[in-house]
C-alpha positions as CSV (number, residue, x, y, z in Angstrom):
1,X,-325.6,72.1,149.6
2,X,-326.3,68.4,150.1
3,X,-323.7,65.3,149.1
4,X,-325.1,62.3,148.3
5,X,-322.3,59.3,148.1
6,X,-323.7,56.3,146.7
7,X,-325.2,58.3,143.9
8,X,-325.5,55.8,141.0
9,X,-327.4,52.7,143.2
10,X,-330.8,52.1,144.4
11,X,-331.4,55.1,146.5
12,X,-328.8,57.5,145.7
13,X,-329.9,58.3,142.4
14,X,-333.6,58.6,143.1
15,X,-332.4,60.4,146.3
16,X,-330.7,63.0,143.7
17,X,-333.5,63.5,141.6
18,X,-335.8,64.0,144.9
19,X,-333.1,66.7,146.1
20,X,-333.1,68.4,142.7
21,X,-336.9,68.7,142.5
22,X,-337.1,69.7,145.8
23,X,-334.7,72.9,145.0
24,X,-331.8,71.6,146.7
25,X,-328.3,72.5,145.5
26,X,-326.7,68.6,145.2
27,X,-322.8,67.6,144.7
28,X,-323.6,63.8,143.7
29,X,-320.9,61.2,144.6
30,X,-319.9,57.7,143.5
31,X,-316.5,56.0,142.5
32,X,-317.4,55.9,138.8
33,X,-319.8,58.7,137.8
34,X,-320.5,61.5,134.9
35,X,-323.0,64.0,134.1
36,X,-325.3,61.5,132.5
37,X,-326.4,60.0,135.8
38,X,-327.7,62.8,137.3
39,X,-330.0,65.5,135.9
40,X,-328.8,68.4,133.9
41,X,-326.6,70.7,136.0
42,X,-325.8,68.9,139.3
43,X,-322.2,68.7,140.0
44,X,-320.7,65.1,140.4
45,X,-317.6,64.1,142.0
46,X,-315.9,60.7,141.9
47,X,-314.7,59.6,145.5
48,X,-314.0,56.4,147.4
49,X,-314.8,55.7,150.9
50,X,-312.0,54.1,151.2
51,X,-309.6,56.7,150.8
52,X,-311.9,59.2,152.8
53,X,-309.5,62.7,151.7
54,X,-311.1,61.4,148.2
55,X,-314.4,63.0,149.3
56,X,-312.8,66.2,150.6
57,X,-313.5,68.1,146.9
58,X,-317.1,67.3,147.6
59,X,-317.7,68.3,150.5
60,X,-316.7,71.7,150.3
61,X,-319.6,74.0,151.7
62,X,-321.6,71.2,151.8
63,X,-324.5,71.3,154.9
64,X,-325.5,67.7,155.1
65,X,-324.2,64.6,153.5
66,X,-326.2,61.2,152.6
67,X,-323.7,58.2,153.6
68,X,-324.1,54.8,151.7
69,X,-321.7,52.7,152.5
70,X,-321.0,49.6,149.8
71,X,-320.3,45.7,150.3
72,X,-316.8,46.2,148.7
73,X,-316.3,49.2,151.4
74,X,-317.2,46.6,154.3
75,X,-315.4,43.6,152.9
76,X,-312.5,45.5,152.3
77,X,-312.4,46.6,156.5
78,X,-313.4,49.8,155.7
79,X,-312.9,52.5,158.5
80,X,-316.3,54.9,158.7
81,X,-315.2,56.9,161.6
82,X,-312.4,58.2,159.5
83,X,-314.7,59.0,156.8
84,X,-316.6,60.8,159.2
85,X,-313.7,62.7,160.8
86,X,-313.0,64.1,157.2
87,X,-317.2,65.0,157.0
88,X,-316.3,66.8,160.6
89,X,-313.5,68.7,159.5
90,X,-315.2,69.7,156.0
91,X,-318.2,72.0,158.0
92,X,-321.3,69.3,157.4
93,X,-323.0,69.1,160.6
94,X,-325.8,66.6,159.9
95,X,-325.2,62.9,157.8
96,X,-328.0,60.3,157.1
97,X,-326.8,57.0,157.5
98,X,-328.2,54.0,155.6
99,X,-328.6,51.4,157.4
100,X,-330.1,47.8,157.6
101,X,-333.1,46.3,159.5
102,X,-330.2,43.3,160.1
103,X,-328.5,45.5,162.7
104,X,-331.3,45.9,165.1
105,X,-331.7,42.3,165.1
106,X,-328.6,41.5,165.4
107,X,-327.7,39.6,162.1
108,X,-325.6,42.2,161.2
109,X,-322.6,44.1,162.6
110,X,-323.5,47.6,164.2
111,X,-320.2,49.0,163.7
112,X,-321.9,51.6,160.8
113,X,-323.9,53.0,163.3
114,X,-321.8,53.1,166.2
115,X,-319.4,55.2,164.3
116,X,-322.3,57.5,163.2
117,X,-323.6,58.1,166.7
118,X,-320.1,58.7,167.9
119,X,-318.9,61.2,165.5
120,X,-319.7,64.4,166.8
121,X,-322.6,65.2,164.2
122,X,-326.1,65.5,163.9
123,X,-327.5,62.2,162.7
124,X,-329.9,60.1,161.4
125,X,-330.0,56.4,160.6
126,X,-332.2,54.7,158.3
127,X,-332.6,51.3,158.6
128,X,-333.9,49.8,155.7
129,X,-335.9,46.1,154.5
130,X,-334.9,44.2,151.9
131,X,-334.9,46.4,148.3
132,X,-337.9,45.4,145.9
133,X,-335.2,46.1,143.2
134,X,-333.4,43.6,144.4
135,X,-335.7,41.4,142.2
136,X,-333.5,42.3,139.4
137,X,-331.0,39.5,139.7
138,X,-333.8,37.7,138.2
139,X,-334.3,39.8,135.3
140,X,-332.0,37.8,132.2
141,X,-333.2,34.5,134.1
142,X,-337.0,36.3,133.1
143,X,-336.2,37.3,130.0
144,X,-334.4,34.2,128.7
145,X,-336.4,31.5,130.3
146,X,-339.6,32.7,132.3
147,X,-338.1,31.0,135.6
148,X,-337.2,32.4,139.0
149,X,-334.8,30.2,141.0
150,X,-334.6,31.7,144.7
151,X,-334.3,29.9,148.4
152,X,-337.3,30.0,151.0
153,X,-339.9,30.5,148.1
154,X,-342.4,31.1,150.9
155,X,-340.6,32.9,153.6
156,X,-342.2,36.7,153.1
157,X,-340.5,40.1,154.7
158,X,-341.6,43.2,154.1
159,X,-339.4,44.5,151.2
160,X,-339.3,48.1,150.8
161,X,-339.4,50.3,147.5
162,X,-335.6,52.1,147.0
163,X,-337.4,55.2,145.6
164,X,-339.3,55.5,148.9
165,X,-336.0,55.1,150.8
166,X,-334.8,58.2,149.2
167,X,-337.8,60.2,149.4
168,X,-337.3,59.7,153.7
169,X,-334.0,60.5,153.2
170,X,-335.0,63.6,151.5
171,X,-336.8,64.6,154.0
172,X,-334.3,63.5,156.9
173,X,-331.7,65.9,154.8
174,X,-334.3,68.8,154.4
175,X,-335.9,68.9,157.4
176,X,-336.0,69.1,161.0
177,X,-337.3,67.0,163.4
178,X,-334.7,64.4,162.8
179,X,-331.9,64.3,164.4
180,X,-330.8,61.4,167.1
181,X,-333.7,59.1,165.4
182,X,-333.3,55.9,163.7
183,X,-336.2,55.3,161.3
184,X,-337.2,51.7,160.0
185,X,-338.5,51.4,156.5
186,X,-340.2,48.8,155.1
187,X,-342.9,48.0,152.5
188,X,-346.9,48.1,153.1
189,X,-346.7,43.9,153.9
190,X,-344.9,41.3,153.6
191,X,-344.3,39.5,150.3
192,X,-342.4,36.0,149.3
193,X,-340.5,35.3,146.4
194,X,-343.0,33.3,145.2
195,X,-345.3,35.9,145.2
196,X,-342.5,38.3,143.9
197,X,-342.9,36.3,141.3
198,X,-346.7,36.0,140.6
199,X,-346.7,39.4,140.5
200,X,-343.8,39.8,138.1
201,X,-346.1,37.6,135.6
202,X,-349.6,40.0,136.2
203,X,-346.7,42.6,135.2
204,X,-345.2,41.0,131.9
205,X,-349.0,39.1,131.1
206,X,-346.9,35.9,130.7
207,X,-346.1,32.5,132.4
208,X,-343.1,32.4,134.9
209,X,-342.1,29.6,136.8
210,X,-340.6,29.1,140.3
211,X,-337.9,27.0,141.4
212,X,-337.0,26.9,144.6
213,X,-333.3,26.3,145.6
214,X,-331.7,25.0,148.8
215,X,-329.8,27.2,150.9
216,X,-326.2,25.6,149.6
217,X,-327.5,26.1,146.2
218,X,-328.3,29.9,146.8
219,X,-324.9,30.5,149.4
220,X,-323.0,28.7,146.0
221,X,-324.4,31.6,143.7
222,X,-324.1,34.3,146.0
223,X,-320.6,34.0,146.9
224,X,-319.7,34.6,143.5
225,X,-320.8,38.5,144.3
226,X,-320.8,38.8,148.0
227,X,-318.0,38.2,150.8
228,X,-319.4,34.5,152.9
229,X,-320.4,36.6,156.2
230,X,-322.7,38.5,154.4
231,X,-324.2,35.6,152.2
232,X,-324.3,34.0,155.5
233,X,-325.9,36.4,157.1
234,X,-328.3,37.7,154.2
235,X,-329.4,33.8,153.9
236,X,-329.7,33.9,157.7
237,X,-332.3,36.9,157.5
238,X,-333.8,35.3,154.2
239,X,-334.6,32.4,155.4
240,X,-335.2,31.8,159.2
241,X,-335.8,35.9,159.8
242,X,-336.4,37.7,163.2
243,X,-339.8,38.3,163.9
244,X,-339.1,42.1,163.5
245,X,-337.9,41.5,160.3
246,X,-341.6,40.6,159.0
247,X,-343.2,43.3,160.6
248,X,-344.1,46.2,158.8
249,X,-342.9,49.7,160.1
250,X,-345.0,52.7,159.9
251,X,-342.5,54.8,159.0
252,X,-343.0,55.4,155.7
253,X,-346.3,56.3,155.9
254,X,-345.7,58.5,158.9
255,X,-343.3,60.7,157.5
256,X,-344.1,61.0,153.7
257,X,-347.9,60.6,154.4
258,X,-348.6,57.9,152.1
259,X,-348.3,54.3,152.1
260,X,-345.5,52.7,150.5
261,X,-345.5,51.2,147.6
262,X,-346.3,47.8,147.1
263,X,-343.9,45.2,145.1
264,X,-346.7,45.2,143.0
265,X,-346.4,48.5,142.0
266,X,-343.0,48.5,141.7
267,X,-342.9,45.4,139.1
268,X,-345.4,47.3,137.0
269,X,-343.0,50.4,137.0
270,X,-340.7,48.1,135.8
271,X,-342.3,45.8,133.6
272,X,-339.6,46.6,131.1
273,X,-336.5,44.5,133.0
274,X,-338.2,41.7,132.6
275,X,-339.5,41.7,129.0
């Protein structure tokens, strides 16, 4: 049996669907959760990280465990390693961290990993690039007025699908071959928000115009969601990024054997968020 925590975001739930499909028994995991956001018959469980005996229940005869670790779980000084002395004491022997590309270039904390590598378990860590979906903060802007309003309009990174994210984590769960690796995952090439936005209007068939903030005007807006090291740091990536942070990995392609999808792809997929 596999846990997935996180099981209601980005790549947890595609992550349970791919399990599922693939034949896998799943226990899926998330603070607030019920059987509508996962397919028919898979078990659900709500837990918090930050009370780590809370996931105790779902861990029970579990073999591997997906870890996805949230913004409120960091800003809050969240302790992993005890999470992951619970996952120790439960039976699972392997856990797939998500990670971010940030850490290996040093714009964000690796204290995630660290506790990963030191816990005793078989591991893998997936760092990740910037989400496609994170293009829907822009959907009601979109819809309401056909404008995007983003910083560094021309500052392109290699943004990554979060339904390819889950298939490699599917496979990192599954399979062997795996453990002691940290895979980076990142989309086929780069693209900017400006062009995030051109090719939201090929998807919708109708105008949409950029604006481009300033970096105060995009740390103001942010900070009403995020705690100010990680605006600070997500604007630092954003805008003035590492050069590994615009190359693309092969990782994708390597282990599903296909390329990854391209934001393109993903804003026809999705077409309907910004109608």
């Amino acid at each position: 049996m596999i846990v997935v925590t996180g099981a209601t975001g980005n790549v947890g739930r595609p992550l349970v669907r791919a399990l599922v499909d693939a034949g896998e028994q799943v226990t899926a995991v998330s603070r607030r959760i019920s059987a509508r956001d996962v397919p028919a018959g898979t078990p659900v469980r709500q837990a918090d990280l930050g009370e780590p005996e809370s996931l105790e229940p779902a861990l029970e005869g579990a073999k591997a465990l997906f870890l996805l670790t949230s913004g409120d779980f960091m800003a809050a000084g969240g302790d992993l390693a005890a999470v992951l002395e619970v996952v120790r004491a439960s039976g699972v022997r392997r856990v797939v961290l998500l990670s971010s590309l940030g850490v290996g270039t040093g714009n964000l904390p690796p204290g995630l990993e660290h506790a990963v590598r030191d816990s005793g378990l078989d591991w893998t860590i997936l760092r990740s690039g910037g989400f496609h979906a994170n293009a829907f903060a822009w959907a009601d802007m979109i819809r309401t007025r056909r404008e995007v309003a983003a910083p560094f309009g021309d500052v392109a990174l290699p943004t990554v699908d979060p339904a390819d994210v889950a298939e490699v984590a599917s496979v990192a769960l599954r399979e062997p071959g795996h453990d002691g690796i940290v895979h980076e995952l990142t989309g086929p090439a780069p693209v900017s928000p400006r062009q995030q936005t051109a090719a939201i209007e090929g998807a919708i068939g109708e105008a949409v115009r950029f604006l481009e903030l300033t970096r105060a005007q995009a740390r103001e807006r942010m900070l009403v969601a995020m705690p100010e090291p990680v605006v600070e740091s997500t604007l630092d990536m954003l805008g003035t990024p590492a050069p590994a942070l615009r190359q693309v990995s092969p990782d994708v392609e390597r282990i599903l054997g296909r390329p990854g999808r391209s934001f393109e792809e993903w804003a026809r997929q999705h077409v309907g968020a910004f109608k």
